[in-house]
matplotlib code that plots the C-alpha trace (Angstrom):
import matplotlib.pyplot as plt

x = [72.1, 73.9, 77.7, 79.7, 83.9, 84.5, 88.2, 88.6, 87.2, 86.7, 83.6, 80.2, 76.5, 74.5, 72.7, 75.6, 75.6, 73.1, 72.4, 73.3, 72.0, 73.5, 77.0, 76.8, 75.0, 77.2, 76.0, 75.6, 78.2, 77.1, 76.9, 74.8, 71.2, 69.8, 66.5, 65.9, 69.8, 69.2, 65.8, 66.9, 70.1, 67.7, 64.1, 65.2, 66.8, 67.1, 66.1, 68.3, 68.5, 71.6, 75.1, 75.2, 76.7, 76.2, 77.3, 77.2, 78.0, 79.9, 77.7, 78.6, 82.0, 84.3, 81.9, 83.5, 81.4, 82.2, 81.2, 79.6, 79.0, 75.9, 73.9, 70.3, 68.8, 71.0, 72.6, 75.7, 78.6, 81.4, 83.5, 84.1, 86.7, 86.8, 84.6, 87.5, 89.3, 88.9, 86.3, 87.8]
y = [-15.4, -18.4, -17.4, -20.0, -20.2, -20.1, -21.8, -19.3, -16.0, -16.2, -15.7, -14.9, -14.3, -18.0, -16.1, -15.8, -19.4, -21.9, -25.5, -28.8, -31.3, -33.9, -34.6, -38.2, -39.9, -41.5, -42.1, -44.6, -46.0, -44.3, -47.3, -48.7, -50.1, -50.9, -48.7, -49.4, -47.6, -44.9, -44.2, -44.3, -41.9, -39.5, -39.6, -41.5, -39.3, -39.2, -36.1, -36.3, -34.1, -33.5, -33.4, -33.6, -33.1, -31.0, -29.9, -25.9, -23.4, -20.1, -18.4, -14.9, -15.5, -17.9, -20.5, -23.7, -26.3, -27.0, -29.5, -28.4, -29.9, -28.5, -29.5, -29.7, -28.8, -25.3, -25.0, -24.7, -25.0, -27.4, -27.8, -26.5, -27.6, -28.0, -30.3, -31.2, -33.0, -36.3, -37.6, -37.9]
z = [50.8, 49.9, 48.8, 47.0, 47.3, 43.6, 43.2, 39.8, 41.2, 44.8, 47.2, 45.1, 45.5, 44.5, 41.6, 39.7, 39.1, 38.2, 39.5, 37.8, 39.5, 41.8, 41.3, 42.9, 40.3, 37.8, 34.1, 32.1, 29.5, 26.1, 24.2, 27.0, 25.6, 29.2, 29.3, 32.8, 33.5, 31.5, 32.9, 36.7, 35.7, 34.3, 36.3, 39.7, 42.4, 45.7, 48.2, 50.8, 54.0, 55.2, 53.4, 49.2, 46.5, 43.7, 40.4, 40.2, 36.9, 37.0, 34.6, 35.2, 36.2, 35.4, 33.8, 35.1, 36.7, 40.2, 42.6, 45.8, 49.0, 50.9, 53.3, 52.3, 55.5, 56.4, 53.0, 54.8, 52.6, 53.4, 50.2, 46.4, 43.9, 40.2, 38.6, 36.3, 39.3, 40.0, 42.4, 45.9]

ax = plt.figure().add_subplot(projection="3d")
ax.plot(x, y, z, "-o")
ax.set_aspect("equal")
plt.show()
């Protein structure tokens, strides 16, 4: 089972959060009219193998998002902090 370091509440079971997608990709200005940016942030991903990324809830804990790096092919786990700190 995969066990995320939450930074609020400690060590917990994956199923008490849930996935939000890859924390790499950076949006688009709001005010942005560039159909082509917009579509690419929202459709176009990549699937990488190896290390990645991601934003993760706390649903039944905390509820905070965190970013998560994992490694796609072992889901081994190398960092969590706050999703409200800046990107490093």
């Amino acid at each position: 089972m995969l066990r995320i370091e939450c930074p609020n509440c400690g060590p917990r079971d994956h199923d008490e959060f849930r996935y939000g997608g890859d924390a790499s990709v950076v949006r688009p200005v709001h005010d942005d009219a560039d159909f082509e940016a917009w579509y690419r942030y929202v459709f176009v991903r990549e699937n990488p193998a190896g290390p990645h990324r991601e934003y993760w809830q706390h649903v039944m804990g905390c509820r905070q998002w965190l970013v998560v790096g994992r490694d796609t092919r072992n889901h081994e786990i190398a960092a969590v902090r706050s999703a409200r700190e800046p990107r490093a």
